[in-house]
TORMAR-35398 format. One record per atom (N, C-alpha, C): residue number from 1; residue in three letters; atom name; x, y, z. Coordinates in Angstrom, 3 decimals. Example, Ala and Ser with C-alpha at 12.3 -4.5 7.8 and 13.67 -1.06 7.14 Angstrom:
2
   pos   code   site         c1         c2         c3
     1    ALA      N     13.190     -5.690      7.800
     1    ALA     CA     12.300     -4.500      7.800
     1    ALA      C     13.200     -3.300      7.800
     2    SER      N     12.850     -2.250      7.080
     2    SER     CA     13.670     -1.060      7.140
     2    SER      C     12.900      0.030      7.870
***
This chain:
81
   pos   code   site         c1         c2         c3
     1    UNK      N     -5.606    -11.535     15.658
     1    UNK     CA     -4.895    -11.523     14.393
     1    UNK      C     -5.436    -10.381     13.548
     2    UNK      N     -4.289     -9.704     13.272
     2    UNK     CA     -5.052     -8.555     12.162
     2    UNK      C     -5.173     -8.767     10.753
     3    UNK      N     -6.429     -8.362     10.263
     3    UNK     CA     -6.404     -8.677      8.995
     3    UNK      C     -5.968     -7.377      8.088
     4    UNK      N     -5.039     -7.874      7.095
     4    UNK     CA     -4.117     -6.993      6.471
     4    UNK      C     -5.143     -7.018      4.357
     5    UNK      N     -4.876     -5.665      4.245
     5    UNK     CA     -5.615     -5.742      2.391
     5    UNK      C     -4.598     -4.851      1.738
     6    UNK      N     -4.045     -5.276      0.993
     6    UNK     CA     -3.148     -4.566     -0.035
     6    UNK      C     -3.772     -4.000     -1.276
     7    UNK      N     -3.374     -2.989     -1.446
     7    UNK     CA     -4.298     -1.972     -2.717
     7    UNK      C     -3.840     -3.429     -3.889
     8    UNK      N     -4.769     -3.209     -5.295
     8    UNK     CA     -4.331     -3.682     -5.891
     8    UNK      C     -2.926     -2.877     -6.955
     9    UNK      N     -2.592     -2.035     -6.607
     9    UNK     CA     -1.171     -1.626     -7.024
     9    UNK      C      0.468     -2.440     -6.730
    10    UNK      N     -0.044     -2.862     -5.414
    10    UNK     CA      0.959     -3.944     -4.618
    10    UNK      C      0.786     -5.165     -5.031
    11    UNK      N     -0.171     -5.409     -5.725
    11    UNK     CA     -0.569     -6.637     -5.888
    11    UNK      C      0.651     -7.601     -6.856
    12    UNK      N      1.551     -7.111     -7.731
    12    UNK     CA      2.423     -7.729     -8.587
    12    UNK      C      3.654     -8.200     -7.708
    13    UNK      N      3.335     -7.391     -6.518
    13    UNK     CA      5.030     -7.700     -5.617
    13    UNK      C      4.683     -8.925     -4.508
    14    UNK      N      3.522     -9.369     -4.347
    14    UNK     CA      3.500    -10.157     -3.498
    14    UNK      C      2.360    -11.476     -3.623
    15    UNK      N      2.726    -11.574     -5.453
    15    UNK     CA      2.657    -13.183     -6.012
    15    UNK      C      1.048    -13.079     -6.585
    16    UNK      N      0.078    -11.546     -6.407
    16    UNK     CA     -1.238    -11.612     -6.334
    16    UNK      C     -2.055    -11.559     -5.432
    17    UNK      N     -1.187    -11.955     -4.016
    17    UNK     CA     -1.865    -11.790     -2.618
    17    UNK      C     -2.495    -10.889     -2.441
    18    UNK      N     -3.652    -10.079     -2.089
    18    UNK     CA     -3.792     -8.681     -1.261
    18    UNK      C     -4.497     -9.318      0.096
    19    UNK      N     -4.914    -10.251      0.091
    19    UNK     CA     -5.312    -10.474      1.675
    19    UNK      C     -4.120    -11.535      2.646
    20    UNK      N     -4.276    -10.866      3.845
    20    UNK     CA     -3.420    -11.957      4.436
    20    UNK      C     -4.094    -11.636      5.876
    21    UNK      N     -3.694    -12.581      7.062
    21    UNK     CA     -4.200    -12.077      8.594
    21    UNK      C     -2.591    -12.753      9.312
    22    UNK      N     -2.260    -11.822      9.954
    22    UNK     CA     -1.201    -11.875     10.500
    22    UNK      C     -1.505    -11.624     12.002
    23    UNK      N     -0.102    -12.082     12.832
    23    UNK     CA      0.029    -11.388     14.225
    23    UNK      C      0.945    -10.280     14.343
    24    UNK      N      0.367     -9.507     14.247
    24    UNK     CA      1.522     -8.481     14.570
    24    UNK      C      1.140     -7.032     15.207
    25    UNK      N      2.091     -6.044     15.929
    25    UNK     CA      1.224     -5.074     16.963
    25    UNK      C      1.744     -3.765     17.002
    26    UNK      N      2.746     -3.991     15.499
    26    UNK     CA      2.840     -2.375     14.901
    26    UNK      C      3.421     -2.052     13.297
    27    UNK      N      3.005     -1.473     12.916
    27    UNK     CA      3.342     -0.927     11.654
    27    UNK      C      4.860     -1.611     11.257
    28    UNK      N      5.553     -1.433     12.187
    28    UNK     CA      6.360     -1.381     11.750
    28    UNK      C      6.925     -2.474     11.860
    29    UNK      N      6.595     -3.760     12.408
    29    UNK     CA      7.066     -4.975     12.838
    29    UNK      C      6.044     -5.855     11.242
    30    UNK      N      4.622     -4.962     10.839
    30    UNK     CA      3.991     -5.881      9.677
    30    UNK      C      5.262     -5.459      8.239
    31    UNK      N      5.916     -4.073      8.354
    31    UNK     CA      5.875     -3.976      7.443
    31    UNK      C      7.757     -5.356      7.333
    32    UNK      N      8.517     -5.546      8.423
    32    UNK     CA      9.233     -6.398      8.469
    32    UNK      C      8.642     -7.296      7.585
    33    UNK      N      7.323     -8.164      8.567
    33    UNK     CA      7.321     -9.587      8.330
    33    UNK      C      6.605     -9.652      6.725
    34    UNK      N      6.381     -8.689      6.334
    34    UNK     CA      5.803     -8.539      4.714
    34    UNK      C      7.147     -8.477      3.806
    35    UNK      N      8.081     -7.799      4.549
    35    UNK     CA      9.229     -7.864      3.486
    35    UNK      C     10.254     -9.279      3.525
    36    UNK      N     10.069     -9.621      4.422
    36    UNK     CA     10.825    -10.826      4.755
    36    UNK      C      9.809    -12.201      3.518
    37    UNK      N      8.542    -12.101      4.046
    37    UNK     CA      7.289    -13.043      2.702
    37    UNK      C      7.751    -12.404      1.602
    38    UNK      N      7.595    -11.277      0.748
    38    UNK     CA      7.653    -10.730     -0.278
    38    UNK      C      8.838    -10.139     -0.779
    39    UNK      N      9.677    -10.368     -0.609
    39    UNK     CA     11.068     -9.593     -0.805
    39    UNK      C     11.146     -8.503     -1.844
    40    UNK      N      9.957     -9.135     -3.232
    40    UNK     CA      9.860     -7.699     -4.106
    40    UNK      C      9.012     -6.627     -3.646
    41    UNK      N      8.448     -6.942     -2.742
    41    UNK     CA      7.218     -5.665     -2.165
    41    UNK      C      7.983     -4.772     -0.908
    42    UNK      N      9.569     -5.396     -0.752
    42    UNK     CA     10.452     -4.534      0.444
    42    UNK      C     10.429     -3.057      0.040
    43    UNK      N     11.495     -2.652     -1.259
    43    UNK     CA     11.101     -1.223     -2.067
    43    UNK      C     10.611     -0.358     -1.756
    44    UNK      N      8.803     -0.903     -1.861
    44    UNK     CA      7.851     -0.044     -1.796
    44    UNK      C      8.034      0.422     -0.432
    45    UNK      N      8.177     -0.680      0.231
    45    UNK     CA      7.627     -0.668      1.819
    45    UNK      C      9.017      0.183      2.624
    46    UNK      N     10.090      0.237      1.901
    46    UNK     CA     10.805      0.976      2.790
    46    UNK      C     10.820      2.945      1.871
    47    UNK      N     10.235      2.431      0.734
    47    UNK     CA     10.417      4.363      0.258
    47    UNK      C      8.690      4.804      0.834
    48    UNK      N      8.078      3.863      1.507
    48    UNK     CA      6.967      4.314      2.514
    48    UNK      C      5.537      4.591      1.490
    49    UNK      N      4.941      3.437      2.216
    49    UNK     CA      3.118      3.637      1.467
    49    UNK      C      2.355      3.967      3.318
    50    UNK      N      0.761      4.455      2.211
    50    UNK     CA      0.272      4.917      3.209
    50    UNK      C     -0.536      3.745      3.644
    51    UNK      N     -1.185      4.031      5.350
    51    UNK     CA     -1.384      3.378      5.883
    51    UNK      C     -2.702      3.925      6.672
    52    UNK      N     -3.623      2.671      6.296
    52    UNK     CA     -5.033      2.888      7.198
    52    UNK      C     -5.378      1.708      8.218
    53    UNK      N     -5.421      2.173      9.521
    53    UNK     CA     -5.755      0.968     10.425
    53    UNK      C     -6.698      1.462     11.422
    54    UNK      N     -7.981      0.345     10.403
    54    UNK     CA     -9.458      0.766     11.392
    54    UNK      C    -10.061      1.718     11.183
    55    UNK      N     -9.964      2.323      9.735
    55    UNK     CA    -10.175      3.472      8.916
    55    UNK      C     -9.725      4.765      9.006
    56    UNK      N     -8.704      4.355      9.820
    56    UNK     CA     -7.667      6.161      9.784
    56    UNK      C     -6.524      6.657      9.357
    57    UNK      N     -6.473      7.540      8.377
    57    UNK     CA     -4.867      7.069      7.334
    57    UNK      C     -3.731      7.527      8.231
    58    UNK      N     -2.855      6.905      8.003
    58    UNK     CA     -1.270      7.829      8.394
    58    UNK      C     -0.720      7.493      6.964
    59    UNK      N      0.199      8.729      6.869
    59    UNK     CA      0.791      8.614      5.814
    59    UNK      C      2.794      8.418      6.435
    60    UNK      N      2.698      8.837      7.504
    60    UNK     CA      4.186      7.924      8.383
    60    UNK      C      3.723      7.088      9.832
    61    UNK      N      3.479      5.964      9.264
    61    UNK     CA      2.717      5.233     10.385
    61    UNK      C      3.509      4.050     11.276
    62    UNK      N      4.829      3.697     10.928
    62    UNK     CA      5.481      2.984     11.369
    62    UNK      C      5.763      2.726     12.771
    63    UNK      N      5.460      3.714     13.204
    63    UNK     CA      5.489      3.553     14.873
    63    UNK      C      3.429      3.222     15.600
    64    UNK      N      2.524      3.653     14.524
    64    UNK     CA      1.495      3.564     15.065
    64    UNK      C      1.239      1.932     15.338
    65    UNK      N      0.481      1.594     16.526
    65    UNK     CA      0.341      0.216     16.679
    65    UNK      C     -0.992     -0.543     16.065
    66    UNK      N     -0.901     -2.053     16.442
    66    UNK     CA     -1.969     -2.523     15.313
    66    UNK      C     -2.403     -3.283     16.218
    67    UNK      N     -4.104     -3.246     16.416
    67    UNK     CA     -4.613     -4.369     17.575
    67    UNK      C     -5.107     -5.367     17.247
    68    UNK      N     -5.336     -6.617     17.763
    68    UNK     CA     -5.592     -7.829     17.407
    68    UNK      C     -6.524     -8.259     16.062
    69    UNK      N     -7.677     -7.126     16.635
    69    UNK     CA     -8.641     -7.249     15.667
    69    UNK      C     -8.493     -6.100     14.669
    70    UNK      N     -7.654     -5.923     14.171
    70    UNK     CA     -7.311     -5.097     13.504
    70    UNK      C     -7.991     -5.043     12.075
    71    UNK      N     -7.957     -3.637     11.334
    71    UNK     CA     -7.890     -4.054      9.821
    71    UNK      C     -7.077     -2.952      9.754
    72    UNK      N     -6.095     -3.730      8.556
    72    UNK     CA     -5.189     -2.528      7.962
    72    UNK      C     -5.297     -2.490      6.077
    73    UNK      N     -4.801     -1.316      5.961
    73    UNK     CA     -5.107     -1.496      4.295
    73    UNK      C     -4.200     -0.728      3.813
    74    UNK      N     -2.579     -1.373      3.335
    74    UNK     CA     -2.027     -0.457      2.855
    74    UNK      C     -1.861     -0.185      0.871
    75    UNK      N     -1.663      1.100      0.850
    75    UNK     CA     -1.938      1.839     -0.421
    75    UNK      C     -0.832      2.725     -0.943
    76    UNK      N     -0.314      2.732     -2.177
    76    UNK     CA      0.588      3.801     -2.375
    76    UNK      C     -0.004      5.339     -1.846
    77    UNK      N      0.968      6.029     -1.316
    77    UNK     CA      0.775      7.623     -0.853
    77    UNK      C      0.403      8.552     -2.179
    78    UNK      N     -0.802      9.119     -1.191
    78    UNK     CA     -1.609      9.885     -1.950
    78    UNK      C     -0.739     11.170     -2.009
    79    UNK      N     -0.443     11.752     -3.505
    79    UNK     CA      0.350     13.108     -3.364
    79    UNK      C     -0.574     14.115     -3.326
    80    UNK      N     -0.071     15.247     -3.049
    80    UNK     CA     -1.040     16.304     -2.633
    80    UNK      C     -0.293     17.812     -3.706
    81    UNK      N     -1.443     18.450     -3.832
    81    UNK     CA     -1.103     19.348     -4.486
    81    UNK      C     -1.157     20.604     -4.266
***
């Protein structure tokens, strides 16, 4: 089960939650089952936040996969200048 941490920026869209541990074995299947729980945190999750799993960012990570023992930590995208 991976354990999932939401910045506290996300934190208003999904009731206060930032921790949760889920099953899931890619980006793109957590960011489903998060929008399906949170319906106000969909938004974010489809105009795309960044993504660290196991301490390595992607900033388009939807296809990267997520392993059991996972940690993921997603964060609004860092802009660059």
């Amino acid at each position: 089960m991976a354990r999932i941490s939401l910045s506290n920026e996300l934190k208003p869209y999904t009731g206060g939650e930032t921790r949760l541990a889920l099953e899931v074995t890619s980006v793109r299947q957590l960011f489903e089952v998060l929008g399906e729980q949170y319906p106000d945190l969909r938004p974010y999750l489809e105009a795309g936040i960044a993504v660290a799993i196991d301490g390595e960012i992607y900033q388009d990570a939807l296809l990267q996969p997520i392993g059991g023992g996972s940690e993921v930590l997603l964060f609004t995208k860092i802009a660059g200048g």
